[in-house]
DSSP file (Angstrom, degrees, kcal/mol; ACC not computed):
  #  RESIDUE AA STRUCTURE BP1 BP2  ACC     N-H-->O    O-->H-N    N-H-->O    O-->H-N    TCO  KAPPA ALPHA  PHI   PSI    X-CA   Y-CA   Z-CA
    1    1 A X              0   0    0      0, 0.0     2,-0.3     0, 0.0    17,-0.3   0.000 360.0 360.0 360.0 145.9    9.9   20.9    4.1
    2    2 A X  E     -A   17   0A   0     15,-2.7    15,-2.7     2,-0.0     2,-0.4  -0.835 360.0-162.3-120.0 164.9   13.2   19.8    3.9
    3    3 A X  E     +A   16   0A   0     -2,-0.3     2,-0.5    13,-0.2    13,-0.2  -0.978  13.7 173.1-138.6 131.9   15.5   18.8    0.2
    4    4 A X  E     -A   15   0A   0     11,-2.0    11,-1.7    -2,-0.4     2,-0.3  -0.983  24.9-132.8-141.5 159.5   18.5   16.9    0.3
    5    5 A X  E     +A   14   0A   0     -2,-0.5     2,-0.4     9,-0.2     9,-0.2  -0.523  24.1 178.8-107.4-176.1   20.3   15.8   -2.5
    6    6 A X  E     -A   13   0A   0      7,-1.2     7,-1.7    -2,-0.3     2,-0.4  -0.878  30.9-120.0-169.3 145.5   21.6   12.2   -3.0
    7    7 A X  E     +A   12   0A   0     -2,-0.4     2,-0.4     5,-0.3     5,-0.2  -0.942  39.3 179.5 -57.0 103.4   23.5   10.3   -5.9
    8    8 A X  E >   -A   11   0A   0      3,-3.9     3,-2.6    -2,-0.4    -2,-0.1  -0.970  55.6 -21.3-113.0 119.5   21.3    7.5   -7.0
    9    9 A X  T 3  S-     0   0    0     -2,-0.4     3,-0.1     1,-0.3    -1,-0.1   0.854 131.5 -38.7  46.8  41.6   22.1    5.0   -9.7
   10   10 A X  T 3  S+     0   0    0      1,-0.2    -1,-0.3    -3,-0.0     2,-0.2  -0.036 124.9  54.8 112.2 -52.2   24.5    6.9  -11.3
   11   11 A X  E <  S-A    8   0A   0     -3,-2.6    -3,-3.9     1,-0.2    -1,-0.2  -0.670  79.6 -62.8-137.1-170.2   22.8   10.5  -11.0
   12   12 A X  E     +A    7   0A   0     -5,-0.2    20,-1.2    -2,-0.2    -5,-0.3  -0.201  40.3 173.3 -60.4 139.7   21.3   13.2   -9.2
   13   13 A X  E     -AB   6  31A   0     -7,-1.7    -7,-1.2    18,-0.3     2,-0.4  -0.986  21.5-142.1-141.0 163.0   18.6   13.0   -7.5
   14   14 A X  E     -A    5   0A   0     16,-4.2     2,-0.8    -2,-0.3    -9,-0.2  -0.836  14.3-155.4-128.8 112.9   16.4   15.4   -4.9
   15   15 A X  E     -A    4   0A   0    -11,-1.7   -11,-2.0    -2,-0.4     2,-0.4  -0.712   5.8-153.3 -96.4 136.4   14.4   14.1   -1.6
   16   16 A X  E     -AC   3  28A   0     12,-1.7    12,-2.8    -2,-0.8     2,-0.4  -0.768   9.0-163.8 -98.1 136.8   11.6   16.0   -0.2
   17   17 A X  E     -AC   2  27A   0    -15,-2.7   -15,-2.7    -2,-0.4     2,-0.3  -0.988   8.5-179.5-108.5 125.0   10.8   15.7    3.4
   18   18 A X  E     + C   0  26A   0      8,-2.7     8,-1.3    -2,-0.4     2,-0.4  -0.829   6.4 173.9-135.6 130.9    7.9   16.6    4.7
   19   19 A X        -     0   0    0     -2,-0.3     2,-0.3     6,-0.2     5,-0.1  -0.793  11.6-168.1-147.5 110.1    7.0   16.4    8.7
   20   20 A X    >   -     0   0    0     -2,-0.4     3,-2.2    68,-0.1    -2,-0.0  -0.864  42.2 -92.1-107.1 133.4    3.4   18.0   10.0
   21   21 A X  T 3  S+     0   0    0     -2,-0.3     3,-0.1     1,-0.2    -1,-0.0  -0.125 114.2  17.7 -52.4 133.3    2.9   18.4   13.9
   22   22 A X  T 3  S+     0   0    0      1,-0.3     2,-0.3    -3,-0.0    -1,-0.2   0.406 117.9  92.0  96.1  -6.0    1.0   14.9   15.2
   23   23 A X  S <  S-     0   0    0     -3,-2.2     2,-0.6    66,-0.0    -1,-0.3  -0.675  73.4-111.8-122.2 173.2    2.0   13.2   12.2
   24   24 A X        -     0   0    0     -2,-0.3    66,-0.2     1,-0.1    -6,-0.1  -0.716  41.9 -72.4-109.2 164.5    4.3   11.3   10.8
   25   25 A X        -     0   0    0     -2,-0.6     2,-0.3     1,-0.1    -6,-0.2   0.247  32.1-167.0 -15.2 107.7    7.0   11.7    7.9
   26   26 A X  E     +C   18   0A   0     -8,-1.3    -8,-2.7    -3,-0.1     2,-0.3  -0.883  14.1 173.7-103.1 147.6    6.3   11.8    4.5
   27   27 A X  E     -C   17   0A   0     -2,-0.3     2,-0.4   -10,-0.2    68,-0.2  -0.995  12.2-177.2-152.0 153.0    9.2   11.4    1.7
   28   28 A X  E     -C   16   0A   0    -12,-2.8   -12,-1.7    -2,-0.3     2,-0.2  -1.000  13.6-147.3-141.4 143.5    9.4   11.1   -1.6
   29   29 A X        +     0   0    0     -2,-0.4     2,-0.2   -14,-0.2   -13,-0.1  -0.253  28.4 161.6 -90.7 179.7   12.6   10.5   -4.0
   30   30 A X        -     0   0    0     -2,-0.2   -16,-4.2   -15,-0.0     3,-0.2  -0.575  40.3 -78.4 139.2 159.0   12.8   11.9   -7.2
   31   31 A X  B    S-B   13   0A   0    -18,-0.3   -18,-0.3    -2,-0.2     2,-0.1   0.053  73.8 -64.2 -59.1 160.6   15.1   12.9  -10.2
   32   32 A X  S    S+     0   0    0    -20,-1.2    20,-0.8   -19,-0.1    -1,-0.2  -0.206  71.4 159.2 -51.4 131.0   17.0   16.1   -9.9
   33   33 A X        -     0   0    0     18,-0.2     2,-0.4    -3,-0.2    18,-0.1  -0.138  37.7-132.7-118.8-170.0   15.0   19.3   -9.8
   34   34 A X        +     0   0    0     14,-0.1    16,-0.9    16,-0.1     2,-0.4  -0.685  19.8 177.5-164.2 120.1   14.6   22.9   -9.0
   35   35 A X        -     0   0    0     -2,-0.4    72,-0.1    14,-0.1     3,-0.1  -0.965  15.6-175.3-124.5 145.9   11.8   24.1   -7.3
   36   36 A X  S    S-     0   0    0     -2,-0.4     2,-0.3    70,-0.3    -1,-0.1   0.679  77.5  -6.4-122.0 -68.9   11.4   28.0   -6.3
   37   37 A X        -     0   0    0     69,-0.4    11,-0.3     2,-0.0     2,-0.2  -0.944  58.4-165.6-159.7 114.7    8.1   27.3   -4.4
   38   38 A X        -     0   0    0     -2,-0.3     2,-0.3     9,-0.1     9,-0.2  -0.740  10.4-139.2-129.0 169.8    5.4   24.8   -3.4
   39   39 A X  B     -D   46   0B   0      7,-4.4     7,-5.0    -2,-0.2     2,-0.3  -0.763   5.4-144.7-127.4 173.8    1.8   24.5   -1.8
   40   40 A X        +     0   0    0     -2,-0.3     2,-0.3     5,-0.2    72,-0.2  -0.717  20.2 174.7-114.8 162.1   -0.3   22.2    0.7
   41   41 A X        -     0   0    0      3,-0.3    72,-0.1    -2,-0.3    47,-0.0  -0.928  59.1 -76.2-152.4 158.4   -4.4   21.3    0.2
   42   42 A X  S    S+     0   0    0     -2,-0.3    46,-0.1     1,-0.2     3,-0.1   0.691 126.5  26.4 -31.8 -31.0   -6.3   18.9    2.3
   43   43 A X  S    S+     0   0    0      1,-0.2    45,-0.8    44,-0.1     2,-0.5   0.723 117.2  20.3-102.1 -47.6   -4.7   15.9    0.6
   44   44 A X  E     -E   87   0C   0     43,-0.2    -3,-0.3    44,-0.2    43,-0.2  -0.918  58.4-118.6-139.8 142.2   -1.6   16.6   -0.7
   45   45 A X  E     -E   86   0C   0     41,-4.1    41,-1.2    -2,-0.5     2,-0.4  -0.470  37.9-153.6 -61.6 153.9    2.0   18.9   -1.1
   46   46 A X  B     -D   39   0B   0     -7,-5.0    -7,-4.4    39,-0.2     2,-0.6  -0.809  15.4-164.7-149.8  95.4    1.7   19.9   -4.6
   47   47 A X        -     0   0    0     -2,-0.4    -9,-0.1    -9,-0.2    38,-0.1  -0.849  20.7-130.9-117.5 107.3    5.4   20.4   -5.7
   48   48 A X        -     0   0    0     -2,-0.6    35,-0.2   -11,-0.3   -14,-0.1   0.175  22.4-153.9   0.0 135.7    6.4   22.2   -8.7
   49   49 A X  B     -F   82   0D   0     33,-1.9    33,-0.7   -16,-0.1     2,-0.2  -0.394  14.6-179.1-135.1  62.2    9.1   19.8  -10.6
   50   50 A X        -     0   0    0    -16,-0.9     2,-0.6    31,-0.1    31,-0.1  -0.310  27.4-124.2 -50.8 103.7   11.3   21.9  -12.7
   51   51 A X        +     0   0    0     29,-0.3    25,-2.8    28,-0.2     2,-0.3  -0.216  40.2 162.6 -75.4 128.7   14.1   19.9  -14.7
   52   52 A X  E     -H   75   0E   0    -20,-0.8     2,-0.3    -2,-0.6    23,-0.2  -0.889  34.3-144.7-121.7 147.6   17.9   21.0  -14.0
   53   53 A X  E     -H   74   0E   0     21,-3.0    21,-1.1    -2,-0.3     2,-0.2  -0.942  28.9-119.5-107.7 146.1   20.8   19.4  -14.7
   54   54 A X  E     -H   73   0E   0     -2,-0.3     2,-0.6    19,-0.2    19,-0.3  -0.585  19.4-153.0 -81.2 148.6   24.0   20.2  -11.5
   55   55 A X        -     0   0    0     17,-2.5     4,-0.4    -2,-0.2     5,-0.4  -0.906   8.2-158.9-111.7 131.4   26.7   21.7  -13.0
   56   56 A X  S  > S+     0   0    0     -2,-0.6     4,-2.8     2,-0.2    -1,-0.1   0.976  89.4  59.4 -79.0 -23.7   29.7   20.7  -10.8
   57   57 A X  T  4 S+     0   0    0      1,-0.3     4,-0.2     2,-0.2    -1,-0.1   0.988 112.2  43.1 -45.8 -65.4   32.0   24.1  -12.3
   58   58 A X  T  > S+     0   0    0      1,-0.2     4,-0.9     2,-0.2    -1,-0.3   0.461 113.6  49.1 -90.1  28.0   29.3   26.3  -11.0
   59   59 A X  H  > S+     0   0    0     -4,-0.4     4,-3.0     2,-0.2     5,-0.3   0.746 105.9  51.2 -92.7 -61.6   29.0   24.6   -8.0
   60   60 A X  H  < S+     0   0    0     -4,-2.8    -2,-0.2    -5,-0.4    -3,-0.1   0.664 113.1  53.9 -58.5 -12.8   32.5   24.6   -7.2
   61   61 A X  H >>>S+     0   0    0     -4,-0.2     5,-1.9    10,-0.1     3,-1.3   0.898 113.3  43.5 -88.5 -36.6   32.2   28.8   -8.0
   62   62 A X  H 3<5S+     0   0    0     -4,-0.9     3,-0.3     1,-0.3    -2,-0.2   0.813 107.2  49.4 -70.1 -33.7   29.7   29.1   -5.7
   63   63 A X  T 3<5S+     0   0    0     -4,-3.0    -1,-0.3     1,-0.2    -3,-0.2   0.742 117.7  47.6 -83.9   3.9   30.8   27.1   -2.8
   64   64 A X  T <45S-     0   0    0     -3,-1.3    -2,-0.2    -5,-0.3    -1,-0.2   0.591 123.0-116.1 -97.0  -9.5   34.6   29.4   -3.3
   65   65 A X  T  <5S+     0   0    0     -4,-0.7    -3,-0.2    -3,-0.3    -2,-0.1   0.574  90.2 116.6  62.4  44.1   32.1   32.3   -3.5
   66   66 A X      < +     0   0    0     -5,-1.9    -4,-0.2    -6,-0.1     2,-0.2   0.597  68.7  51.9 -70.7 -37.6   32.7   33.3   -6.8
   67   67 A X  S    S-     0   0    0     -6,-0.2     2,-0.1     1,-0.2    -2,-0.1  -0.531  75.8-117.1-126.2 155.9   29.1   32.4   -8.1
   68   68 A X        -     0   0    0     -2,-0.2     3,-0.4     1,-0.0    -1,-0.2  -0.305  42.9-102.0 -78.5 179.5   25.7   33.0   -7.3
   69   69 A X  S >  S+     0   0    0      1,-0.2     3,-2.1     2,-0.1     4,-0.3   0.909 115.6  61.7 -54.4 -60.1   23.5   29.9   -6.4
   70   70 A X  G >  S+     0   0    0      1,-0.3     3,-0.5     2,-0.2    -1,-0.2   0.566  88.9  71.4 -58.9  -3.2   21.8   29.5   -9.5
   71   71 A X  G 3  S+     0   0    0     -3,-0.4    -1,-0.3     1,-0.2   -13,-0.2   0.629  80.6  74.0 -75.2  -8.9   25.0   28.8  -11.1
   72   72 A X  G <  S+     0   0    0     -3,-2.1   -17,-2.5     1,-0.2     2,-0.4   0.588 105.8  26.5-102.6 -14.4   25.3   25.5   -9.5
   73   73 A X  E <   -H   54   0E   0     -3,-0.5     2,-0.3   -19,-0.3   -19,-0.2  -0.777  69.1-137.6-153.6 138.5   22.8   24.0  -11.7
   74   74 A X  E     -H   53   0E   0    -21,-1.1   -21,-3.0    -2,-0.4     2,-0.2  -0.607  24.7-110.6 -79.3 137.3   21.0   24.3  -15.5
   75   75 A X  E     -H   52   0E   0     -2,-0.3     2,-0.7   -23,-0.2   -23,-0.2  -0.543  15.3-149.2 -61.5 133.6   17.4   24.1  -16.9
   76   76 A X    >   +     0   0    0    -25,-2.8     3,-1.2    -2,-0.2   -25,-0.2  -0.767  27.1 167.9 -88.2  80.2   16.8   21.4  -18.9
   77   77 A X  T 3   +     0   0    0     -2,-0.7    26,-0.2     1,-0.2    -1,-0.1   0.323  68.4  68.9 -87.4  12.6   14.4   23.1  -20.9
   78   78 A X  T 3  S+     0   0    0     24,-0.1     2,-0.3     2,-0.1    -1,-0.2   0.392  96.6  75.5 -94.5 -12.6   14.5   20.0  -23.8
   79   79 A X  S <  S-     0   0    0     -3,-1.2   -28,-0.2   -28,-0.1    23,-0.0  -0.773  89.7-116.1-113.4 135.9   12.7   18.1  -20.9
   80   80 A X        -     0   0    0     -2,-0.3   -29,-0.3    23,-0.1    23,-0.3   0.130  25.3-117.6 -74.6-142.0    9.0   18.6  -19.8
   81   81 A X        +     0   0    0     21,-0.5    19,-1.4    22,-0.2     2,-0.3  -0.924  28.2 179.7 -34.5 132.4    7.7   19.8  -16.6
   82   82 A X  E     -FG  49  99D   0    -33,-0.7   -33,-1.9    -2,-0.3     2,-0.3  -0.947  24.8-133.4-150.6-168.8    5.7   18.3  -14.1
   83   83 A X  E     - G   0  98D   0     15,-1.4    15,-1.1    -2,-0.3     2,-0.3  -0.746  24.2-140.0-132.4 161.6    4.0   18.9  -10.8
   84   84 A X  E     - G   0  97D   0     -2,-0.3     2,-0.4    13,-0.2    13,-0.2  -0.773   7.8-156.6-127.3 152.5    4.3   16.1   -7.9
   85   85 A X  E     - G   0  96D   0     11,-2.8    11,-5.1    -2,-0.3     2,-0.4  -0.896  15.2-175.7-153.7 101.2    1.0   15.1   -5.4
   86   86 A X  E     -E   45   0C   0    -41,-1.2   -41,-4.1    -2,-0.4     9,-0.1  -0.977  25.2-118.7-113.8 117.1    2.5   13.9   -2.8
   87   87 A X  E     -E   44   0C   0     -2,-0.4   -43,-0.2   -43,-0.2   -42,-0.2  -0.061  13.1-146.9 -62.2 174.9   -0.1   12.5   -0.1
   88   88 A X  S    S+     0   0    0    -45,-0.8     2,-0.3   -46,-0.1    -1,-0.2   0.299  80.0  61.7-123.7  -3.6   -0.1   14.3    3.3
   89   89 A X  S >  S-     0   0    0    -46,-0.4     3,-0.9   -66,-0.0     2,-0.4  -0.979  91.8-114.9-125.6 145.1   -1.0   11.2    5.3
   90   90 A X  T 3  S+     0   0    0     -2,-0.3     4,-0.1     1,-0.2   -64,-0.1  -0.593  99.4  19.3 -44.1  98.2    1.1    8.3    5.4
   91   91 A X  T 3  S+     0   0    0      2,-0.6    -1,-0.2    -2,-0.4     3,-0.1   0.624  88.8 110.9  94.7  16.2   -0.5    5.2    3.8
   92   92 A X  S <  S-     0   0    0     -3,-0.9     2,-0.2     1,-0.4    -2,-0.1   0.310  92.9 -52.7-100.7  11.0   -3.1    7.2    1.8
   93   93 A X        -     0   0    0     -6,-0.1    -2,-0.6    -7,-0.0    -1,-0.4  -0.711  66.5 -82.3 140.4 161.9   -1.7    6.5   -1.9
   94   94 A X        -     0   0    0      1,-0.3   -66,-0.1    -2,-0.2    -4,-0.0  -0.887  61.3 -70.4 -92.7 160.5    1.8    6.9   -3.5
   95   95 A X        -     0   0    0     -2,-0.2     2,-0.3   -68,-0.2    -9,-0.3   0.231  49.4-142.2   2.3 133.1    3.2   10.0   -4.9
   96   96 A X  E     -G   85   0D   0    -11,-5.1   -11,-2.8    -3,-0.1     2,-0.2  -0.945   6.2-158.7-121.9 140.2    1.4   11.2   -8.4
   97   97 A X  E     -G   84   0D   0     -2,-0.3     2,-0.6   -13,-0.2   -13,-0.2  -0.957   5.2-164.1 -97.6  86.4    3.6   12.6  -11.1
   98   98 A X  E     -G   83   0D   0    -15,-1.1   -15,-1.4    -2,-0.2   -17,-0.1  -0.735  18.1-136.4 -96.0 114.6    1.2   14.7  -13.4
   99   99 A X  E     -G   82   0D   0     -2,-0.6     2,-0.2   -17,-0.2   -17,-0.2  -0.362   5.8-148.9 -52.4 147.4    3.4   15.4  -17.0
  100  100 A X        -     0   0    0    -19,-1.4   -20,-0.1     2,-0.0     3,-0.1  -0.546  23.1-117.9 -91.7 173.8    3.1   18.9  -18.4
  101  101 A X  S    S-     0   0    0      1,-0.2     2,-0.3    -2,-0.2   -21,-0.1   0.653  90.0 -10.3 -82.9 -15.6    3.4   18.9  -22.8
  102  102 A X  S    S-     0   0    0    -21,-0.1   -21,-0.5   -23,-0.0    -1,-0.2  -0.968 102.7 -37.5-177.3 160.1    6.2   20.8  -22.7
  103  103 A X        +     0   0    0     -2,-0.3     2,-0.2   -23,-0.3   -22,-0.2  -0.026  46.2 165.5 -38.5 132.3    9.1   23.3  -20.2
  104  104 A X        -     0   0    0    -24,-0.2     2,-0.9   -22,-0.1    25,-0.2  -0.659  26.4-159.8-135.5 103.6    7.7   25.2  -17.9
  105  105 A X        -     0   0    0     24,-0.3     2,-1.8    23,-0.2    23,-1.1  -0.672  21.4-161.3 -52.1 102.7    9.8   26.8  -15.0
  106  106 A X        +     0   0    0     -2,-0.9   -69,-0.4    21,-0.2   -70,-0.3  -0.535  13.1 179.8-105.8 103.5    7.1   27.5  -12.5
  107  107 A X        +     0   0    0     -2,-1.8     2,-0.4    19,-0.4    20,-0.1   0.673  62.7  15.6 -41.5 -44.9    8.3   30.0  -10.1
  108  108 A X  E     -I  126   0F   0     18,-1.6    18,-2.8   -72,-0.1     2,-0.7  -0.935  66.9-137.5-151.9 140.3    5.6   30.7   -7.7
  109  109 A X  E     -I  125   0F   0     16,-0.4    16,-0.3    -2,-0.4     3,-0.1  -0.919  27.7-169.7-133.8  83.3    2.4   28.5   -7.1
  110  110 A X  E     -     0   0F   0     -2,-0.7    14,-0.2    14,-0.6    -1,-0.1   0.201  54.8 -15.2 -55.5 170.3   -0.8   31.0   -6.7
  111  111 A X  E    S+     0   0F   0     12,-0.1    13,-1.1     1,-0.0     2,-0.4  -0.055  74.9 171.7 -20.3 107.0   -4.2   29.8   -5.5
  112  112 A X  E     +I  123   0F   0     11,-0.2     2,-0.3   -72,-0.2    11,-0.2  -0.991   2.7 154.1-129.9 158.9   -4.6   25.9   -5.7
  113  113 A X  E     -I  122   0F   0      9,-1.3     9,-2.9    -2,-0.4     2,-0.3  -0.946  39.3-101.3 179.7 163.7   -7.0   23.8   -4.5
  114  114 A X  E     -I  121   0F   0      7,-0.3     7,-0.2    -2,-0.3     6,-0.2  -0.747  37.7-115.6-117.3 124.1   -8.9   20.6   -4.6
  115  115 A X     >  -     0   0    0      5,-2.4     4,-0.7    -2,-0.3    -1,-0.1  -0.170  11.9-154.1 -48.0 128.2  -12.6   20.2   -6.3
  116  116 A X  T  4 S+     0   0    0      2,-0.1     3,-0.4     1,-0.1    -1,-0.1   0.938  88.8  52.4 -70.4 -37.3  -14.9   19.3   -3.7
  117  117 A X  T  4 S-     0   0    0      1,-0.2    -1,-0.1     2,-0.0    -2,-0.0   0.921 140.3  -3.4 -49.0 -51.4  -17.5   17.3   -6.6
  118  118 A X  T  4 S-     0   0    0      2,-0.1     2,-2.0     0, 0.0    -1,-0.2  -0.026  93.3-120.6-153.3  42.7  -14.8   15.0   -8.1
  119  119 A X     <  +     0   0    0     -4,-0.7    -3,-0.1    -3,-0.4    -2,-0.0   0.368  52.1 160.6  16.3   4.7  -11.3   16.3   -6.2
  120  120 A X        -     0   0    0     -2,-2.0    -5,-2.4    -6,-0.2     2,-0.7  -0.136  46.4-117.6 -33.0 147.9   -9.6   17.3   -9.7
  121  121 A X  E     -I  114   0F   0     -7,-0.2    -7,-0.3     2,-0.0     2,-0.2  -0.920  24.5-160.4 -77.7 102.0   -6.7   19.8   -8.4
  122  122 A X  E     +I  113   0F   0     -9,-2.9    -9,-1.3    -2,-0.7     2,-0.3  -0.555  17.7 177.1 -65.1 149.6   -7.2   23.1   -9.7
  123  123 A X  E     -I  112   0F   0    -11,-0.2     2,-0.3    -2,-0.2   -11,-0.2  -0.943  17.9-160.1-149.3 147.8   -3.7   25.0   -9.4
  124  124 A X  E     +     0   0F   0    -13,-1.1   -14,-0.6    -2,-0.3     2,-0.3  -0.886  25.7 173.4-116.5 146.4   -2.8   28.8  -10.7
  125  125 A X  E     -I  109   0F   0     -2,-0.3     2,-0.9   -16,-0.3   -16,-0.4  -0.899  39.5-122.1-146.9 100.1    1.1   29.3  -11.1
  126  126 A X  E     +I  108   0F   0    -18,-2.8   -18,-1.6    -2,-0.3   -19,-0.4  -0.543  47.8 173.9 -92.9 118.2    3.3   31.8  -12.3
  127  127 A X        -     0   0    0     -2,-0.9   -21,-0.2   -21,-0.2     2,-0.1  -0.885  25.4-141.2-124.4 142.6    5.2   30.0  -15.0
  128  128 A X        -     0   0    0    -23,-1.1   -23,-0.2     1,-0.2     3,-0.1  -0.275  15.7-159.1 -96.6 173.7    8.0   30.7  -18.0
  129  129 A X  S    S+     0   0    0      1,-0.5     2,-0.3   -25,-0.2   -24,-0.3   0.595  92.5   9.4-120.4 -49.5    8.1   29.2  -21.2
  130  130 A X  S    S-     0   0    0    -26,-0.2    -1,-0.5    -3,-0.1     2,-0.1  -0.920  70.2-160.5-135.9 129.7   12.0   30.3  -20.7
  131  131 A X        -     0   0    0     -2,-0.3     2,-0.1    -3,-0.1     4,-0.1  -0.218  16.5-169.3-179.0  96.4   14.1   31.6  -18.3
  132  132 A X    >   -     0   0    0      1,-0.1     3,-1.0    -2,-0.1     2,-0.8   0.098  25.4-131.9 -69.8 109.7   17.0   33.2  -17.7
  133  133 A X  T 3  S+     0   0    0      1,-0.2    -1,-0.1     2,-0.1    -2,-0.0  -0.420  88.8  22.3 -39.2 103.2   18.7   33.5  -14.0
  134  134 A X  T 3  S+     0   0    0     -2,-0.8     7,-1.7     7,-0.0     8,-0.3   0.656 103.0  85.5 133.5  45.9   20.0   36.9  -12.7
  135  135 A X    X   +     0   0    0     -3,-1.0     3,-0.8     5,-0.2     4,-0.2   0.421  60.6 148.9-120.2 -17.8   17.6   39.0  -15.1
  136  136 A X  G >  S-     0   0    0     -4,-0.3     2,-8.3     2,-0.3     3,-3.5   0.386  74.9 -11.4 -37.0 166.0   14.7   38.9  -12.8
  137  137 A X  G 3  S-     0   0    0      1,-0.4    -1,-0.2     9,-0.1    12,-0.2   0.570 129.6 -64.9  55.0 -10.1   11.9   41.9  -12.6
  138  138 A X  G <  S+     0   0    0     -2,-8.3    -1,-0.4    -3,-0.8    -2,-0.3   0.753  98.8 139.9 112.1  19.3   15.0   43.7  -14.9
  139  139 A X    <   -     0   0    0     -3,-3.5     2,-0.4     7,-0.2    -1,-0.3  -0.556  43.3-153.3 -97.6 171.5   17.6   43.6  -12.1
  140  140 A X     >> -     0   0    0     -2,-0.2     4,-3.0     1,-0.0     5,-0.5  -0.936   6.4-154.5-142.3  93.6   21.1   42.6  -14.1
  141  141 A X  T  45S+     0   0    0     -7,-1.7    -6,-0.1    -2,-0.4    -7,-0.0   0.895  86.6  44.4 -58.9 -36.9   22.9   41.0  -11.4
  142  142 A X  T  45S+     0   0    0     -8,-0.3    -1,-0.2     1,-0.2    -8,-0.0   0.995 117.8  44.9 -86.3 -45.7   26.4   41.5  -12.7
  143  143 A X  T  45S-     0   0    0      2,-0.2    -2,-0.2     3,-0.0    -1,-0.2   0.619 100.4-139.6 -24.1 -47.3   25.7   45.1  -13.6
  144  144 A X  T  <5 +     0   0    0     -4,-3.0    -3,-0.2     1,-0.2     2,-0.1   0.974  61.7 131.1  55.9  63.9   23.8   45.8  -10.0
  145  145 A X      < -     0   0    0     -5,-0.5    -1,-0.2    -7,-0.1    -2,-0.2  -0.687  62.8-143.9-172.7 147.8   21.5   47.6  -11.9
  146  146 A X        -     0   0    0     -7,-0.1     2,-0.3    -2,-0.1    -7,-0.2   0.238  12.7-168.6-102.6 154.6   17.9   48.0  -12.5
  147  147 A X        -     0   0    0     -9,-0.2    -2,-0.0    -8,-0.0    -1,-0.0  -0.684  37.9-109.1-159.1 116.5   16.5   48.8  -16.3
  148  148 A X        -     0   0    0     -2,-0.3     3,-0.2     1,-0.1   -10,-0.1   0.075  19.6-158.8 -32.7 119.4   12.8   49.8  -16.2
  149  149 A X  S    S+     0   0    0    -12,-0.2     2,-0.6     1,-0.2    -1,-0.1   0.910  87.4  54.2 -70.3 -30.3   10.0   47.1  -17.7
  150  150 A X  S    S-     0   0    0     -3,-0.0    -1,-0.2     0, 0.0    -2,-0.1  -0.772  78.4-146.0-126.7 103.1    7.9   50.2  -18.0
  151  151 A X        -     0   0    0     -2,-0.6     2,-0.3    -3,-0.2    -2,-0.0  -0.200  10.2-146.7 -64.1 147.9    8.5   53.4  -19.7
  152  152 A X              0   0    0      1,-0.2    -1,-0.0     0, 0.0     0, 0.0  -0.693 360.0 360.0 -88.5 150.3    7.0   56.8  -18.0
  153  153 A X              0   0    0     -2,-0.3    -1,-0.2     0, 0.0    -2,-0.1   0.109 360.0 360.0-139.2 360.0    6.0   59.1  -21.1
């Protein structure tokens, strides 16, 4: 898959490109995003849709290489979450946008897969209510250092 960004109507926006051998293109537009990590099923990409707003400051540290990546844009964590179904043949449907209630950052996209009985999607995800850049697993990026999740006693 490929992501390009584009200025649409005013704002941000991110297309996903999609190209499987024998087949032809799939694309889908949508608002600006942030995605970590997405999966395929028989039918559809099933891509994560994390809301971010760009910040052009930390974009403009990062590309002087002042900044880390994630600096270049913020979670909109006022805004819900959703997941994109995007078909995997051409002319089979358009795009589905399924709302979440509420913020999610979902980071990595576990086991998913599509009911054979009534095709409902199941999907497992590891997802954040909240979630702060350059903290992961306890690493402290500016610090370039580690600070145990789990004490030994």
């Amino acid at each position: 898959m490929a992501t390009e960004l584009q200025l649409l109507d005013g704002g941000m926006s991110t297309r996903l490109d999609f190209r499987e051998p024998r087949s032809r293109r799939t694309s889908h537009t949508t608002g600006f995003m942030v995605m970590h990590d997405w999966i395929i099923t028989p039918n559809f990409y099933v891509v994560p849709k994390n809301p971010a707003k760009l910040d052009p400051a930390g974009l403009a540290q990062f590309l002087a290489g002042l900044a880390q990546g994630t600096k270049v844009f913020n979670m909109e964590e006022d805004i819900s979450s959703s997941v994109l179904l995007i078909p995997r043949v051409v002319g089979t449907g358009e795009a589905q946008e399924v709302q979440f209630d509420r913020f999610l950052n979902i980071f990595h996209v576990c086991p998913t897969w599509e009911e054979e009985a009534d095709g409902k999607l199941i999907m497992h995800a590891v997802a954040f209510d909240s979630y702060e850049f350059g903290r992961e697993m306890g690493f402290d990026v500016k610090l370039q250092a580690v600070s145990c999740l789990f004490q030994q006693q």
